[in-house]
C-alpha positions, -999 to 999 in steps of 0.1 A, spaced: 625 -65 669 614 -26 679 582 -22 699 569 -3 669 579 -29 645 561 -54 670 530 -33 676 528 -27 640 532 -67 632 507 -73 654 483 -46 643 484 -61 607 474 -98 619 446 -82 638 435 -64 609 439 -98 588 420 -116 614 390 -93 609 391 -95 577 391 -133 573 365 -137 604 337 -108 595 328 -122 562 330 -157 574 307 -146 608 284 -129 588 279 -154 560 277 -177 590 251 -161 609 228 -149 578 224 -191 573 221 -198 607 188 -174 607 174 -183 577 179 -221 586 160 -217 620 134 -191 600 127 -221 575 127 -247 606 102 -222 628 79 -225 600 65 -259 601 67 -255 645 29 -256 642 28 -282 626 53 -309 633 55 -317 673 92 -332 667 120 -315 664 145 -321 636 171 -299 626 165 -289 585 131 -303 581 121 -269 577 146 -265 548 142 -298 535 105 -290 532 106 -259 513 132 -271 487 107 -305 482 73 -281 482 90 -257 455 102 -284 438 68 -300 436 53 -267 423 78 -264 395 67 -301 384 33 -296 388 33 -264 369 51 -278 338 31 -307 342 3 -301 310 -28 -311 337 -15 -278 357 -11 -254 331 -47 -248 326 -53 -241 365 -18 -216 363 -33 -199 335 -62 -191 352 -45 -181 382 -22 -161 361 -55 -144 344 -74 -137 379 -40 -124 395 -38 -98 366 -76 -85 368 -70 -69 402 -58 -36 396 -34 -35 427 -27 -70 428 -12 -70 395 8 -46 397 29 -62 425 22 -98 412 35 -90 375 66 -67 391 77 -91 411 70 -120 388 90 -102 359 119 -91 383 121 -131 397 118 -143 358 146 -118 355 168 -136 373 161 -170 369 141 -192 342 143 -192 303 137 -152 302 167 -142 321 175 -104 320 203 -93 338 226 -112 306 238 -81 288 262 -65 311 277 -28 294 295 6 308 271 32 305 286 72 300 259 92 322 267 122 307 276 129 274 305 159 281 320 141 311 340 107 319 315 96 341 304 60 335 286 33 356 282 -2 354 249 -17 346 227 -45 321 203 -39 294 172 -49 297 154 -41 270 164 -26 233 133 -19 218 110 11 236 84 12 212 54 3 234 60 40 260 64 60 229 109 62 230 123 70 194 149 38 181 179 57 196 176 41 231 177 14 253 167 7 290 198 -2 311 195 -9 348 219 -3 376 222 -19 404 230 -1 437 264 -8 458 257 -29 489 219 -36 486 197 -50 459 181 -24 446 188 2 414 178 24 388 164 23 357 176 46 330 166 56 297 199 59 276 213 69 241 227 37 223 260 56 218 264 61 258 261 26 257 296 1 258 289 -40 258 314 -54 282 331 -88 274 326 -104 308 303 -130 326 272 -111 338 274 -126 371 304 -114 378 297 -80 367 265 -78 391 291 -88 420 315 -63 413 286 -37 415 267 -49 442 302 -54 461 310 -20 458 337 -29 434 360 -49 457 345 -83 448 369 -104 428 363 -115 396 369 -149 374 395 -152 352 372 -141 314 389 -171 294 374 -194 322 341 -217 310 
């Protein structure tokens, strides 16, 4: 074996090494600090120190809350809440924004379930991934002929919204989730297989 050869074999398992350590480190570390976040939190509180509690507690409390609030007694008091949350001008906009985005994701009234490939302009080949999130724009005054798709951003979780033609508009047969990594991912996320459950 060549020196070059050699320095280039080497070169390629360090390269390898990164990329099967980086992810792994940061993936790692991002649990490490939410873990010890979600511990420091009951540190007031508890004068013992166990490893998880904090975790442990906040997956029991949010629990709790999501029985209690289908629970019939509860519903009166959330509707209430719901109701005095959305009297406050400023309050609800950033309650009902971020309550609509979390419903969005999670819950019965999922949103982010119609993934398409949108053209962005009608004369070029220019398209971009994103989901449609609402068909009818009646209610801000938009004729029939379009829909609201959203698209995420590469790398961060943000996006845009955008107020399309229903021709620019192609549904993609593929699994929603897999379509918000590939964007978010920058498109180097792999997907699953379609046929798979």
């Amino acid at each position: 074996m060549t020196k070059k050869s050699l320095l280039k074999t080497i070169t390629t398992y360090f390269f390898r090494g990164i990329l099967i350590t980086v992810p792994l480190t940061i993936t790692i570390y991002v649990i490490y600090r939410v873990f010890i976040f979600l511990d420091g939190l009951l540190e007031d509180v508890i004068t013992f120190d166990i490893p998880g509690l904090g975790l442990i507690t906040l997956i029991g409390v949010l629990t709790l809350i999501g029985i209690l609030g289908s629970n019939i007694l509860f519903q009166p008091l959330l509707n209430k809440a719901n109701e005095l949350l959305n009297r406050v001008p400023l309050v609800k906009t950033i309650y009902t924004a971020i309550a609509d985005l979390v419903t969005a994701f999670v819950g019965t009234k999922k949103k982010f379930t119609r993934p398409v490939l949108v053209k962005m302009v009608s004369h070029s080949e220019l398209h971009k991934l994103g989901f449609i999130t609402e068909d009818d724009l009646e209610q801000f005054g938009i004729d029939d002929g379009k829909v609201a798709v959203y698209l995420p951003h590469s790398y961060a979780f943000s996006g845009n919204l955008y107020i399309v033609p229903k021709e620019n508009v192609t549904p993609i047969d593929a699994k929603a989730a897999d379509v918000m990594k590939f964007i978010v991912s920058g498109g180097v996320a792999q997907v699953s297989d379609r046929n798979e459950n």
